[in-house]
C-alpha positions as a Markdown table, in Angstrom:
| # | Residue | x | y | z |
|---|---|---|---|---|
| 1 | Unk | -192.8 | -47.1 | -121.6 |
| 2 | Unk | -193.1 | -47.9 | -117.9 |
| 3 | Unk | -188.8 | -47.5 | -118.2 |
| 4 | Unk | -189.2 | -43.9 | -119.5 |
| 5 | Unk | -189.5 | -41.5 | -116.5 |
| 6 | Unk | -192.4 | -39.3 | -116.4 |
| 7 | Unk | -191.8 | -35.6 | -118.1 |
| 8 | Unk | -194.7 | -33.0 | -118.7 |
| 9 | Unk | -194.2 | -30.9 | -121.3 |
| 10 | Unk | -193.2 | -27.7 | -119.5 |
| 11 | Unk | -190.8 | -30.0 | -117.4 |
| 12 | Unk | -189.5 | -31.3 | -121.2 |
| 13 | Unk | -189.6 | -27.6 | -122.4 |
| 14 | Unk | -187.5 | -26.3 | -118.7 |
| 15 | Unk | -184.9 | -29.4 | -119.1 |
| 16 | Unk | -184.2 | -28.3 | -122.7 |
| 17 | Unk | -183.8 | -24.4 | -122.0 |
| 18 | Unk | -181.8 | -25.2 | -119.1 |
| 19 | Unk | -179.8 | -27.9 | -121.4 |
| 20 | Unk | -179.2 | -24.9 | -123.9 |
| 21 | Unk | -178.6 | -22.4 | -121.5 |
| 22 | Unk | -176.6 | -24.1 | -118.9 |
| 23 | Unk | -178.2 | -21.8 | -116.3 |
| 24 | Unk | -181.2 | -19.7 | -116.2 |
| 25 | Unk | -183.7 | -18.2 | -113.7 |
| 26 | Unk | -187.2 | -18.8 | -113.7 |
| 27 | Unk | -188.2 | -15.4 | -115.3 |
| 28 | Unk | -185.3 | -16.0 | -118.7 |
| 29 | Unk | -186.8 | -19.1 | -119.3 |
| 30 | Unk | -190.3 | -17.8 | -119.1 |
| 31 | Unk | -188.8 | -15.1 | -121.8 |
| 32 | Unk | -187.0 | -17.6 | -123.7 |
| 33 | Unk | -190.4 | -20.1 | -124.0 |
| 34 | Unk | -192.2 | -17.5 | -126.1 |
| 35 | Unk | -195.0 | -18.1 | -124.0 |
| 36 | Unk | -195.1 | -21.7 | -123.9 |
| 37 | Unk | -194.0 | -21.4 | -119.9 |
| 38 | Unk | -195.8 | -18.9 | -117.6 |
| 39 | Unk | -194.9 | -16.9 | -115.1 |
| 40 | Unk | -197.5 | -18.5 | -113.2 |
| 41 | Unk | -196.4 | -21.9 | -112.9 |
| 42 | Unk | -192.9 | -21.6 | -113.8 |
| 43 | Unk | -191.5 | -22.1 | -110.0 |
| 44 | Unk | -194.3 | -24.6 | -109.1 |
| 45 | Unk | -192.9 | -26.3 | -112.0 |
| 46 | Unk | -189.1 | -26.0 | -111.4 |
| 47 | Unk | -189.9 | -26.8 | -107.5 |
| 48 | Unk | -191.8 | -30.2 | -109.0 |
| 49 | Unk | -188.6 | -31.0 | -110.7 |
| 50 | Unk | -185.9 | -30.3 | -108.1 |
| 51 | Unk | -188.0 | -33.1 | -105.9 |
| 52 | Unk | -187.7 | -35.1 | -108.7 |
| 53 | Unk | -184.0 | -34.3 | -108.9 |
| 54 | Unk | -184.1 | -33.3 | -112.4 |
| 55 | Unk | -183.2 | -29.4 | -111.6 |
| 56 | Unk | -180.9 | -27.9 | -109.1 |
| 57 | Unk | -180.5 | -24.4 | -107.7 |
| 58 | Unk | -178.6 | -22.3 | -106.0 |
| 59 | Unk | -179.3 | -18.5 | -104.3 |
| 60 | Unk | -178.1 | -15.3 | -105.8 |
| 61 | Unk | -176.7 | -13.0 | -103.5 |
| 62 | Unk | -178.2 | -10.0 | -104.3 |
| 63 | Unk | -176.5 | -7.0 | -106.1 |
| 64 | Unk | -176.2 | -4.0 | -104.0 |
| 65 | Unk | -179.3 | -2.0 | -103.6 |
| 66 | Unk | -181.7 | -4.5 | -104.7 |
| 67 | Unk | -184.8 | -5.4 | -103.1 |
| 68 | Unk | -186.8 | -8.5 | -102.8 |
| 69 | Unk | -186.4 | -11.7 | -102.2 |
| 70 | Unk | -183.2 | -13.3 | -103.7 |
| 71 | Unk | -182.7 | -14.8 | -107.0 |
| 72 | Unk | -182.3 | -18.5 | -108.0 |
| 73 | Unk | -180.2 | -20.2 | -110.8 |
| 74 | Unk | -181.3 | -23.6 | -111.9 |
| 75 | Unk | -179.5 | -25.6 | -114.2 |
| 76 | Unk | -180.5 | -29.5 | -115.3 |
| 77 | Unk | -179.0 | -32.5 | -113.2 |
| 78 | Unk | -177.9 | -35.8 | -114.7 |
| 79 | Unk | -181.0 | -37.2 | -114.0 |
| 80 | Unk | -182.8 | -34.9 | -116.0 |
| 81 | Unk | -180.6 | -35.2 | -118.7 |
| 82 | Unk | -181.1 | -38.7 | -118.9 |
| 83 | Unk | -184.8 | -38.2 | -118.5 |
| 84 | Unk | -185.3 | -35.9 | -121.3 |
| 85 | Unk | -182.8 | -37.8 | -123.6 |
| 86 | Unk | -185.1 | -41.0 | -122.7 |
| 87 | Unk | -188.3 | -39.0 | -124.1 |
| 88 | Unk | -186.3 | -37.6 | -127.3 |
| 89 | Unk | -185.1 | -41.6 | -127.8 |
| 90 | Unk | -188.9 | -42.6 | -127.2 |
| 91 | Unk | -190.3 | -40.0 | -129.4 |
| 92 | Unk | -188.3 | -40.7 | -132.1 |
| 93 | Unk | -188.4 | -44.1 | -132.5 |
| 94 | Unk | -192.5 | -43.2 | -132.2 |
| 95 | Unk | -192.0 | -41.3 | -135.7 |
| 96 | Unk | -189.8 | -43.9 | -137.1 |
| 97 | Unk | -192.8 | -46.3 | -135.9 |
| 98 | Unk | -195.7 | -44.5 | -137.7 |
| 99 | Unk | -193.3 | -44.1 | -140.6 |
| 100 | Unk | -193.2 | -47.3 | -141.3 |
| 101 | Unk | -196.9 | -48.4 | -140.6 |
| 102 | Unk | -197.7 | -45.1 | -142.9 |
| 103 | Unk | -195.3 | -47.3 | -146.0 |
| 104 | Unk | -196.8 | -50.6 | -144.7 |
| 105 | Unk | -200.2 | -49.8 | -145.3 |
| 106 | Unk | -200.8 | -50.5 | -149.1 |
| 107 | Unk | -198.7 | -53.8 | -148.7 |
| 108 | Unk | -201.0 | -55.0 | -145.9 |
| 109 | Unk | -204.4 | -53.7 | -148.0 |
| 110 | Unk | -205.1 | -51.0 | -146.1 |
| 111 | Unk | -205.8 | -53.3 | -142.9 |
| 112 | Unk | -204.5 | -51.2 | -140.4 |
């Protein structure tokens, strides 16, 4: 486990939108969470992960007659594509795991 990188679940939920998506801003992937994300803590988050190198970005220029500040795209690096696919690998072979000591339980009397 200590081999697997660390991933919170909104960094596992950003990493597989943006994995999906390709590109996204912060607001579509709060839309495209159903909730699970938040407007709230979806930049902290993505600004958490681009120091951890698993999300880059790049500025918008804005569209004529907009105001505000501009508009980022984030899409997932290498590194967090190998991060994520390191959880999915770990979590898997976790249900494979508890699989098999769910069929091994009558055969050991019910000692575990």
């Amino acid at each position: 486990m200590d081999d697997i990188p660390r991933l919170s679940q909104k960094e596992m939920a950003i990493l597989t939108l943006l994995l999906h998506y390709g590109e996204a801003y912060g607001l579509e992937m709060v839309e495209a969470s159903g909730g699970f994300l938040k407007r709230g803590t979806i930049y902290v988050t993505l600004s958490r992960m681009a120091k951890k190198g698993y999300v880059d970005s790049r500025e918008e220029p804005p569209k004529e007659g907009e105001i505000g500040p501009p508009r980022r795209v984030y899409w997932a690096t290498g590194d967090g594509k190998r991060a994520l696919n390191a959880w999915e690998m770990f979590l898997e072979q976790a249900k494979e795991l508890r699989k098999l000591a769910q069929g091994a339980q009558p055969a050991l009397g019910g000692a575990i």
